[in-house]
C-alpha positions as CSV (number, residue, x, y, z in Angstrom):
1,X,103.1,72.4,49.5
2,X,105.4,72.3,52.8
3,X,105.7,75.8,54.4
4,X,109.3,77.4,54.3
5,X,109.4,77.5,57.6
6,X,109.0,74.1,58.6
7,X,112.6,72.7,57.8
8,X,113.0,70.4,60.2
9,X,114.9,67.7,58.6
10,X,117.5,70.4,56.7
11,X,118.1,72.0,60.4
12,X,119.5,68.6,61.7
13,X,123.1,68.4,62.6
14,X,125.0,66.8,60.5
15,X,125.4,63.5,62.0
16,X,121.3,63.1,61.8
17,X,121.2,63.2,58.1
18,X,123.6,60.1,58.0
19,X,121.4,57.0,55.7
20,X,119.5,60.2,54.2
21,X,122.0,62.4,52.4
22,X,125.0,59.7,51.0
23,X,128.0,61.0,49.3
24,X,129.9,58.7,47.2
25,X,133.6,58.0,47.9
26,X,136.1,55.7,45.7
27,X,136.1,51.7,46.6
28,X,138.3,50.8,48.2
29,X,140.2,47.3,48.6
30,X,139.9,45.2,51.6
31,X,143.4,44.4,51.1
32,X,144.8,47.9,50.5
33,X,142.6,48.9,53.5
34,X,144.1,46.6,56.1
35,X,147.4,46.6,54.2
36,X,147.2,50.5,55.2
37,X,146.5,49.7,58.9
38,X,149.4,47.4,59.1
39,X,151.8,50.1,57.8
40,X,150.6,52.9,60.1
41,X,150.9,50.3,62.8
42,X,154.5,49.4,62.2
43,X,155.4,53.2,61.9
44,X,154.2,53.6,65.2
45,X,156.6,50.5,66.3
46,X,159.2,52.2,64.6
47,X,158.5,55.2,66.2
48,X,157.9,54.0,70.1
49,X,160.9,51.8,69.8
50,X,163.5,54.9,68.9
51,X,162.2,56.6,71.8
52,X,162.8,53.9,74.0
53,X,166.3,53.3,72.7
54,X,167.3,56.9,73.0
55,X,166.1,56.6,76.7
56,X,167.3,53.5,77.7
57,X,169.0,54.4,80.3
58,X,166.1,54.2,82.2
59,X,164.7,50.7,81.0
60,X,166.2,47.4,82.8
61,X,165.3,43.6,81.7
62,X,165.3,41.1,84.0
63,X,169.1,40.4,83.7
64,X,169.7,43.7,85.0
65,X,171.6,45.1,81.5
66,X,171.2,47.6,79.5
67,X,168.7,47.5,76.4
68,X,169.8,47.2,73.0
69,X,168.0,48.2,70.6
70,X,166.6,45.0,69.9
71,X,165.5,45.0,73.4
72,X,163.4,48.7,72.9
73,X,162.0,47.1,70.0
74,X,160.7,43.8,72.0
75,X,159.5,46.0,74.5
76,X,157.4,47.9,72.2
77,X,156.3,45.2,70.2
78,X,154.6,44.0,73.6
79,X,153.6,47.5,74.8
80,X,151.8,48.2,71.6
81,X,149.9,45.2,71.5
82,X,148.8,45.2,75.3
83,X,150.6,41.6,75.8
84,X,152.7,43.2,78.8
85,X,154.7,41.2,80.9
86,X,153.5,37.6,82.0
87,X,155.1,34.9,84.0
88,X,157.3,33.7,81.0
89,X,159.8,36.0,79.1
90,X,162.2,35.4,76.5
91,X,165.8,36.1,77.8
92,X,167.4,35.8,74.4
93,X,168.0,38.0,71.7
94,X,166.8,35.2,69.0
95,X,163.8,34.5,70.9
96,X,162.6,38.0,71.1
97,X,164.0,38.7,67.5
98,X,161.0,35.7,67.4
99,X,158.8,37.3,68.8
100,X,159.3,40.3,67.0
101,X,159.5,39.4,63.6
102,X,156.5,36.8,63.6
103,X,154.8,36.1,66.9
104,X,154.0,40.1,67.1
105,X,152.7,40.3,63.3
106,X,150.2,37.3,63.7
107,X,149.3,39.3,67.4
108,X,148.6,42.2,65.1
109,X,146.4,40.4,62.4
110,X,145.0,39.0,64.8
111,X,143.5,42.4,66.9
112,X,142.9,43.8,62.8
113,X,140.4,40.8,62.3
114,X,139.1,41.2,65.5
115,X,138.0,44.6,66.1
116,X,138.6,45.9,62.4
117,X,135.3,45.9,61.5
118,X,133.7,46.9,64.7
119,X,136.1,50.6,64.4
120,X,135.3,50.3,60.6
121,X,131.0,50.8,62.0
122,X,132.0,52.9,64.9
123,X,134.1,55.2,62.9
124,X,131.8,54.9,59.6
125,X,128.9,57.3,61.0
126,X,131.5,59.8,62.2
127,X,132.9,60.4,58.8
128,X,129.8,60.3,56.9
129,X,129.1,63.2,59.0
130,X,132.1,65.3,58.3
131,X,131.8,64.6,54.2
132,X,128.0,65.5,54.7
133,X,129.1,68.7,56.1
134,X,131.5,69.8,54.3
135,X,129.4,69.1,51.0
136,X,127.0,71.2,52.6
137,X,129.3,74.0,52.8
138,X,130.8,73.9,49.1
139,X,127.7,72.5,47.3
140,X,127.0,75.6,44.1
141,X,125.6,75.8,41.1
142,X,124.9,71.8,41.0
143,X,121.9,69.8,38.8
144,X,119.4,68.9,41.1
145,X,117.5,65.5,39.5
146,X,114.1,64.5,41.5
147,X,113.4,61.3,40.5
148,X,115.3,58.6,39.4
149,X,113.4,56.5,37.5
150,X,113.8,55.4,33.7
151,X,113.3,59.3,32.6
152,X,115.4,60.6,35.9
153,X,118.2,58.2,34.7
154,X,118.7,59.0,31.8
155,X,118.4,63.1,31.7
156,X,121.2,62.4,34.2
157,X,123.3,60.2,31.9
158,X,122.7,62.9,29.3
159,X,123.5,65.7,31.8
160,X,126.8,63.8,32.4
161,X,128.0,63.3,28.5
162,X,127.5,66.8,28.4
163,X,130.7,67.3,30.7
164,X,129.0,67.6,34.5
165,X,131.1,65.7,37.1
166,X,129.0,63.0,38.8
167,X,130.0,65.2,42.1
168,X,128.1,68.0,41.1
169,X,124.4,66.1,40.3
170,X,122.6,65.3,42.8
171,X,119.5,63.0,43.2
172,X,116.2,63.0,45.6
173,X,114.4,59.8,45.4
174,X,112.3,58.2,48.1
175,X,113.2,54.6,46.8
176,X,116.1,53.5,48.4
177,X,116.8,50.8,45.7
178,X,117.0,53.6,43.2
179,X,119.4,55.8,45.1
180,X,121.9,52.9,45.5
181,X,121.8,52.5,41.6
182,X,122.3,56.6,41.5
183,X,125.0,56.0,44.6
184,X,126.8,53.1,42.2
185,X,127.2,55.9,39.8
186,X,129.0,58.2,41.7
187,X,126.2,60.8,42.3
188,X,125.1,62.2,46.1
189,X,121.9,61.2,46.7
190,X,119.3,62.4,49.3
191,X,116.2,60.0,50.5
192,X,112.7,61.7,51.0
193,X,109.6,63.5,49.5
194,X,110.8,65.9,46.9
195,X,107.3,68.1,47.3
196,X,108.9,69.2,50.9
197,X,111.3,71.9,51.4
198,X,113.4,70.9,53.9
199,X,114.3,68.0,51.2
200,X,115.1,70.2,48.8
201,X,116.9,71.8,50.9
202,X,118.8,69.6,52.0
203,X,119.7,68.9,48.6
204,X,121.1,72.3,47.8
205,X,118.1,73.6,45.4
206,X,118.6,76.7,46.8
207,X,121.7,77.0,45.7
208,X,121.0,74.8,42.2
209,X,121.8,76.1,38.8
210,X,119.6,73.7,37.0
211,X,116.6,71.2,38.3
212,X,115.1,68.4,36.7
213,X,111.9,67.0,37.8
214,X,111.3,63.7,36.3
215,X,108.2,62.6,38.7
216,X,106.0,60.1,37.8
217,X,102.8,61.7,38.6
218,X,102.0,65.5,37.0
219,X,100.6,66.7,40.4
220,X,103.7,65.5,41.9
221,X,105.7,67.5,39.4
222,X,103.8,70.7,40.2
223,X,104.0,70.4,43.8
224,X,108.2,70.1,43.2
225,X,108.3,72.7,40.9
226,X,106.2,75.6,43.4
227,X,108.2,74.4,46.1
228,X,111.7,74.8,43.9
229,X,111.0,78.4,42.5
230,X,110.1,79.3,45.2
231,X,113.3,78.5,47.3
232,X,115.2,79.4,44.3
233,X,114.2,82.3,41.6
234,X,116.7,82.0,39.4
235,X,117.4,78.0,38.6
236,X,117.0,76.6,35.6
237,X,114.0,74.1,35.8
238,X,113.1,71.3,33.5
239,X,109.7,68.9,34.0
240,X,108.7,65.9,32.8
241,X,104.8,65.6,32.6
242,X,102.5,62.8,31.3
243,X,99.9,64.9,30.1
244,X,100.0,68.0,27.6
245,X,97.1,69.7,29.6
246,X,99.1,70.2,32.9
247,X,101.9,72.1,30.1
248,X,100.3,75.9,30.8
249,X,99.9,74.9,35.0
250,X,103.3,73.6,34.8
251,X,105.1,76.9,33.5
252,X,102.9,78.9,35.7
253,X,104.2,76.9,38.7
254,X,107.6,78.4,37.6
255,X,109.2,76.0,35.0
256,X,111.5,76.9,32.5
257,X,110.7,74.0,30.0
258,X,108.5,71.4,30.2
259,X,108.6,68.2,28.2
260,X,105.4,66.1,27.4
261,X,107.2,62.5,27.8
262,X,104.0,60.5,26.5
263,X,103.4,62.6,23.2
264,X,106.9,63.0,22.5
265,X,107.3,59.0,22.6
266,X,103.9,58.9,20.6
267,X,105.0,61.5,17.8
268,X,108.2,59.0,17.5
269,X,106.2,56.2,16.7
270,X,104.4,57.7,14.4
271,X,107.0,59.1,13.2
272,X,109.0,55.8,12.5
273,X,106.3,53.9,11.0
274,X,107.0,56.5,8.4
275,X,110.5,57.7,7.7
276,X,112.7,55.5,10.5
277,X,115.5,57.0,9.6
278,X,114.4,60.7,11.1
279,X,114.0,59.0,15.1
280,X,117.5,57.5,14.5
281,X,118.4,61.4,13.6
282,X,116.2,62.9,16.2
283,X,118.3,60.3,19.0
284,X,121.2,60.9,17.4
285,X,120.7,64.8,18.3
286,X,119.5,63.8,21.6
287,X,122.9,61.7,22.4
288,X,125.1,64.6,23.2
289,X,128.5,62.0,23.5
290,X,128.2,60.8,20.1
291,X,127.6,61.8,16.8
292,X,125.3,65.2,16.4
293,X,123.6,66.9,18.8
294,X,122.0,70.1,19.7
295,X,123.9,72.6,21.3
296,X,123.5,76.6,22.7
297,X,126.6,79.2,23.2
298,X,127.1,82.6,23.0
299,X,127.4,85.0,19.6
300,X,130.9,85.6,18.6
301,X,131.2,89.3,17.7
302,X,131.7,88.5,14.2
303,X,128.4,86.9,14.1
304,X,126.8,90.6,15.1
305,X,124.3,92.0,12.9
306,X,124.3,89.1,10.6
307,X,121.5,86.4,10.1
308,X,121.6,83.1,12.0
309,X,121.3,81.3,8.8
310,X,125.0,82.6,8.1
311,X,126.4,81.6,10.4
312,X,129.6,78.7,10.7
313,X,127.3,76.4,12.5
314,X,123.6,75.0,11.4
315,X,121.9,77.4,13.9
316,X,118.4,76.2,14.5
317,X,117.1,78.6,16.5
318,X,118.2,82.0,18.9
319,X,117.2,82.8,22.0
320,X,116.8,86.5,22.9
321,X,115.7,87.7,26.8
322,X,115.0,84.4,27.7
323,X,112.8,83.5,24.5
324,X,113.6,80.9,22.1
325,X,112.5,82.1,17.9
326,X,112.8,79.8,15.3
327,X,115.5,80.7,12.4
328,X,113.4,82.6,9.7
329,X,111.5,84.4,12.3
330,X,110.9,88.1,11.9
331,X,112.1,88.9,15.2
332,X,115.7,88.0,14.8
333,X,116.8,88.4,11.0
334,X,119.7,89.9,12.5
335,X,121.7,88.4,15.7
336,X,122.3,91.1,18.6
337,X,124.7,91.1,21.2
338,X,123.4,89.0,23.9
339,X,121.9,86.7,21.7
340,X,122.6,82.6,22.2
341,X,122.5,80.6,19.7
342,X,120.9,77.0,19.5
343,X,122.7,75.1,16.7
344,X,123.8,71.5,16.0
345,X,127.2,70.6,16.7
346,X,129.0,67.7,16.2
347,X,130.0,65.0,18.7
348,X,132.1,65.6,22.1
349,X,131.4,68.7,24.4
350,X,130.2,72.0,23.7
């Protein structure tokens, strides 16, 4: 396991951590973007050519008159496009009405195709860097998901049916092809090794309500889940292991619950072969957007001193100073205050 102290990568200004930490923004149309540019640059034509106007007084054309306003505007048009003044110059007011109205806008589209996309790259890393840090500064009480493979995706998409904004997950992955899937769907993402501090630092652990650890090697997992506790004591973490042996090293590491993916999909299959209608219960139950699915809240006071198998809801479980007993249990024939209930509710958010 990396060393606290070693945080190199989470120490970096801001504008270092651009490619590694990504924070997802809107789309946005090509033609709404340049659209945009073409407005703000017309304001400022607007704008340049009523200051002329007003001081025209001090502005001569080559017939020695007096502007109009026409004649501001003509000679903003040129200013603002960097044209200037060259050997031939319309006299008229219909030829620079022209050159106003058309030869001027196609000068215009013509610099936004140009150099557009060259601002677009040098502009890009600058802002990246501002969103980076103010994320940074606001990041709280966020789901931290390390790994984004089959299992990583989908305790995410089940995080997210439960109500949490995309903005608020966020997912460490060294496989870049996996955090652009992760990107696609509106979650920050941060590229590197999960097992070192500084990444999970980066990503905000410390500052994590809840982190899920969906590895796909056990060792991997434990290393994570040391390295997570130990930056923060009070987060709520959740592992994924392959093996049911590594269960009792894993909740000595410091997780909170620990899921055994490979007998859990075995017990299924069993299972099914069996009664198939119970695994289309048991993912029904697991599908918190539709149908039924498992649930925990608070007691109301009513609920106070009376059993959990009295209750309004199908309470299947309560857990009391952080320990889950089974309805029926001796320990909690009666509910206390403090007590959470586990029950099944139906459909829609908690």
């Amino acid at each position: 396991m990396s060393r606290l102290g070693g945080d190199d990568l989470f120490d970096k200004p801001d504008y270092a951590l651009v490619g590694i930490v990504r924070i997802p923004e809107l789309e946005k149309s090509p033609a709404r973007a340049i659209g945009r540019r073409v407005l703000w640059a017309l304001l400022a034509l607007l704008l340049c050519s009523l200051v002329v106007y007003v001081d025209r007084s001090g502005y001569r054309d080559a017939k020695g008159t007096e502007l109009t306003y026409l004649d501001a505007l003509y000679y903003s048009a040129v200013t603002l496009s960097t044209t200037g003044y060259g050997d031939i110059t319309p006299i008229s007011e219909s030829a620079r009405l022209i050159n106003v109205l058309f030869i001027t806008p196609i000068r215009v589209l013509f610099l936004i195709v140009l150099i557009g996309t060259t601002l677009e790259v040098l502009t890009e890393r600058s802002r990246q860097a501002i969103k980076i840090q103010n994320w940074r500064n606001r990041v709280r009480n966020h789901t931290v998901v390390v790994g984004y493979g089959t299992k990583g995706r989908t305790a995410t998409a089940a995080v997210l049916a439960d109500g949490v904004r995309p903005s608020e997950v966020v997912v460490v992955d060294e496989n870049q092809a996996a955090l652009d899937v992760a990107a696609a769907h509106g979650l920050v993402t941060v590229r590197g090794d999960a097992t070192k501090s500084d990444v999970l630092r980066l990503a905000g652990v410390q500052h994590a309500a809840a982190l899920v650890i969906a590895a796909n090697r056990d060792d991997t997992a434990v290393m994570v889940t040391l390295t997570a506790r130990e930056l923060n004591p009070r987060a709520k973490i959740v592992v994924a292991i392959r093996e049911s042996e590594n269960t009792h090293l894993m909740r000595q590491s410091g997780a909170n619950s620990v899921v055994v993916s490979s007998e859990t999909a075995g017990r299924l299959l069993g299972i099914a072969t069996i009664t198939p209608s119970v695994v289309e219960v048991v993912e029904d139950l697991l599908s918190p957007e539709e149908g039924y699915a498992i649930a925990e809240r608070e007691v109301e006071p009513s609920e106070t001193g009376g059993s959990p198998a009295h209750t309004k809801d199908l309470v299947l479980g309560v857990v009391r100073d952080g320990t889950l007993y089974r309805v029926g249990d001796s320990h909690v024939e009666e509910i206390e205050v403090g007590d959470r209930l586990l029950y099944v509710r139906q459909g829609g958010k908690a």
